[in-house]
C-alpha positions, -999 to +999 in steps of 0.1 A: +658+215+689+645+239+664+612+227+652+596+232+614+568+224+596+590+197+582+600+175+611+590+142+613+570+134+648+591+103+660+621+125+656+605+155+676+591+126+706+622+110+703+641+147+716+616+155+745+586+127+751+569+159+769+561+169+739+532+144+733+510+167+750+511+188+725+495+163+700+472+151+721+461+185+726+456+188+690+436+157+690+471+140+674+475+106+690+510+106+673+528+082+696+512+049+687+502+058+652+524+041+622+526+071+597+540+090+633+576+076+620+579+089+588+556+116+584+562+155+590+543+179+611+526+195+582+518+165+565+502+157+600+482+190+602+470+184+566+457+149+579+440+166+609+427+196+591+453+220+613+477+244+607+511+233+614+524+267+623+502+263+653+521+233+668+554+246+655+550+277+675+539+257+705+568+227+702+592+256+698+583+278+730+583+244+749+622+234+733+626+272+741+616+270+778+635+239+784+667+247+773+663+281+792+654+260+824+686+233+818+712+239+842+747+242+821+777+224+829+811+242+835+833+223+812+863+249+825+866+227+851+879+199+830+903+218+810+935+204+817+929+173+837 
């Protein structure tokens, strides 16, 4: 998942639920607030007084190390069955 300053939370949670402590780092309690389903990172940061490049750069190295730790699957093996 590439994350931008105009992803909404949920959607971003929703991907990787790992990613909450990120908020909460932030002092974001995103996951059981209301506006958390509609509302983008940066309109989040404005909220909080934060700069949203901040927690995209951090939500992106995390998507970045994950994927770079998920095993891949050899679909050759299937081809033809």
């Amino acid at each position: 998942m590439l994350v931008t300053k105009d992803s909404v939370i949920t959607d971003i949670l929703e991907e990787d639920i790992d990613t909450a402590e990120y908020f909460f780092e932030m002092g974001m309690y995103c996951i059981g607030c209301p506006s958390s389903f509609g509302e983008t990172l940066e309109q989040a940061c404005a909220v909080h007084g934060m700069d949203p490049e901040d927690l995209v750069n951090a939500l992106n190295d995390h998507f970045a190390r994950k994927g770079a730790a998920a095993p891949t699957a050899d679909v050759s093996a299937h081809e033809g069955a």
